[in-house]
N, C-alpha and C positions, 0 to 999 in steps of 0.2 A: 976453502972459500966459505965464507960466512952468509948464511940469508939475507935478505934484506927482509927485517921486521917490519912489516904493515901496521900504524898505529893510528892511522885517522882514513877512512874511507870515506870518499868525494862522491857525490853525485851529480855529474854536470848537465844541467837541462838547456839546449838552446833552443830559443822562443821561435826561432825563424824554420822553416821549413823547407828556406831556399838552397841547393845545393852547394854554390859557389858564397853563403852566407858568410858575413864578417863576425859576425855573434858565434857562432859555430866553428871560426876559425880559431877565435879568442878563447873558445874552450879546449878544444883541442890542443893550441897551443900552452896551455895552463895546464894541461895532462903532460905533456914534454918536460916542462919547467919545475914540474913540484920533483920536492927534495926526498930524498930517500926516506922511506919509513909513511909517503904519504902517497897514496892511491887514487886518482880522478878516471872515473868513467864516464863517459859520455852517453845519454839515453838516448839509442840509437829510435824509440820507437814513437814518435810525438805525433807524425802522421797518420799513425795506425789508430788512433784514440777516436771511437766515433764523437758525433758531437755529443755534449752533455746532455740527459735528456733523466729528470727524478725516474720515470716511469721505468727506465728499465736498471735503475743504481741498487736495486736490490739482488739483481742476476747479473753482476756486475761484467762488463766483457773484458775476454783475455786480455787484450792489450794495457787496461786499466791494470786490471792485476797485476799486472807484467812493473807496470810503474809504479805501482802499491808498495809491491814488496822491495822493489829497490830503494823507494824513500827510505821502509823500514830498517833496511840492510845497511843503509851509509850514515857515517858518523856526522855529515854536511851536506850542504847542497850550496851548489854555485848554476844562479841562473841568468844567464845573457838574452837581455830581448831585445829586437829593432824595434821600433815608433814607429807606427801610423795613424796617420791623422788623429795624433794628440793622444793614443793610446799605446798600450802591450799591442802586440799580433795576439789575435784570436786562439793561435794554436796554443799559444800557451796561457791564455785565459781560459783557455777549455778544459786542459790538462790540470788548471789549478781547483777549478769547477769540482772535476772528477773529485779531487781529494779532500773537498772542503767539508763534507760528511764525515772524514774520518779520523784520526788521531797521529797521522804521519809526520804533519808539521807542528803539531804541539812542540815547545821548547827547542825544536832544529835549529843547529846552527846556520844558517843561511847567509849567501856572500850573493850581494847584485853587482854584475858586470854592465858595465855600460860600455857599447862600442863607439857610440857616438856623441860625446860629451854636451850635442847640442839636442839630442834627444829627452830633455828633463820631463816632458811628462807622461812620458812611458815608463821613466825612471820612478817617477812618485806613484803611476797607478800601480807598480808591480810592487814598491816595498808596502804600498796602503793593502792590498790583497793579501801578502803574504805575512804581516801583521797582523791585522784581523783574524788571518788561519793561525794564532798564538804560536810562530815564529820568530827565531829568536835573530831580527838582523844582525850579524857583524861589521861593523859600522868601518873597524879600520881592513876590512877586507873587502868591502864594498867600496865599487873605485870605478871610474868615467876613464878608460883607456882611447886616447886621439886613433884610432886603427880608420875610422872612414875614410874616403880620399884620399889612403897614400898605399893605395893598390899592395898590400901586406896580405900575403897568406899564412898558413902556418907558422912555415918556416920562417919565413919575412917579419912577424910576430916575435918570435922564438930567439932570432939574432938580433933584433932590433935593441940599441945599449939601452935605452929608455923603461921604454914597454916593459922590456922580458924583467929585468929589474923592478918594478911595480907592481907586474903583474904574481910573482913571485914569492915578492912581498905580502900581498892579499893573500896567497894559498899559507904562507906561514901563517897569517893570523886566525885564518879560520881553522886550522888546522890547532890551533892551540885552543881555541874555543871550542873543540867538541872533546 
């Protein structure tokens, strides 16, 4: 039996912190879907990040590090965030906060997931943020997937003839850009 060669390592951040989250579902289900040779983890620790504060980003805390070094580790990053009132979620405007000191997103190939295609300006604050942190959107892996309101979990994602197919699509292309 032959290995399977790992050729592009995924970093999936979901912006939401809600358990039963559709952003969170749409990465995990993007961890299902990607093709052999291509790797997506999910960063399990977004809640852990205290809030961003200068005064103490020189003693930087674990958690941070923890996120540090996996930006550093992955060949991409794929991040999904819900919209509130006309924003990103906090959690991951803080997580991005954290990193904006330091050279993680320089050049990163980064994919935004959109779960709710009527969300567009969460969608523009998150690619203006992660731009400015001189990241490198990928434009044909960056993609509005319809998952809200039609009650889809993973699995439901994953089977879906549309979705899984689109969504698929985005992991090859980012995958080819790192």
């Amino acid at each position: 039996m032959n290995p399977i060669i790992v050729t592009s390592r995924i970093l999936a951040i979901s912006g939401s912190l809600r358990a039963a989250s559709t952003n969170t579902a749409l990465l995990r289900a993007a961890a299902r879907l990607a093709p052999a040779g291509i790797e997506i983890t999910l960063f399990e620790g977004l809640g852990l990040l205290p809030l961003f504060n200068p005064d103490i980003e020189a003693t930087e805390p674990p958690p941070v590090t923890s996120l540090r070094q996996q930006i550093k580790a992955s060949d991409g990053l794929i991040i999904a965030s819900p919209e509130y009132a006309h924003g990103v979620a906090s959690a991951i405007k803080n997580a991005l906060d954290w990193m904006v000191s330091g050279e993680e997103f320089v050049n990163k190939p980064v994919a935004l997931l959109n779960a709710s295609p009527r969300a567009t300006h969460a969608y523009a604050a998150l690619k203006e943020t992660v731009t400015v942190m001189s990241a490198r959107i990928v434009e044909e892996a960056s993609i509005a997937v319809p998952v809200l309101g039609r009650n889809l979990d993973t699995t439901g994602i994953v089977t879906h003839p549309e979705i899984s197919v689109a969504l698929r699509a985005a992991i090859v292309a980012l995958a080819q850009a790192t």
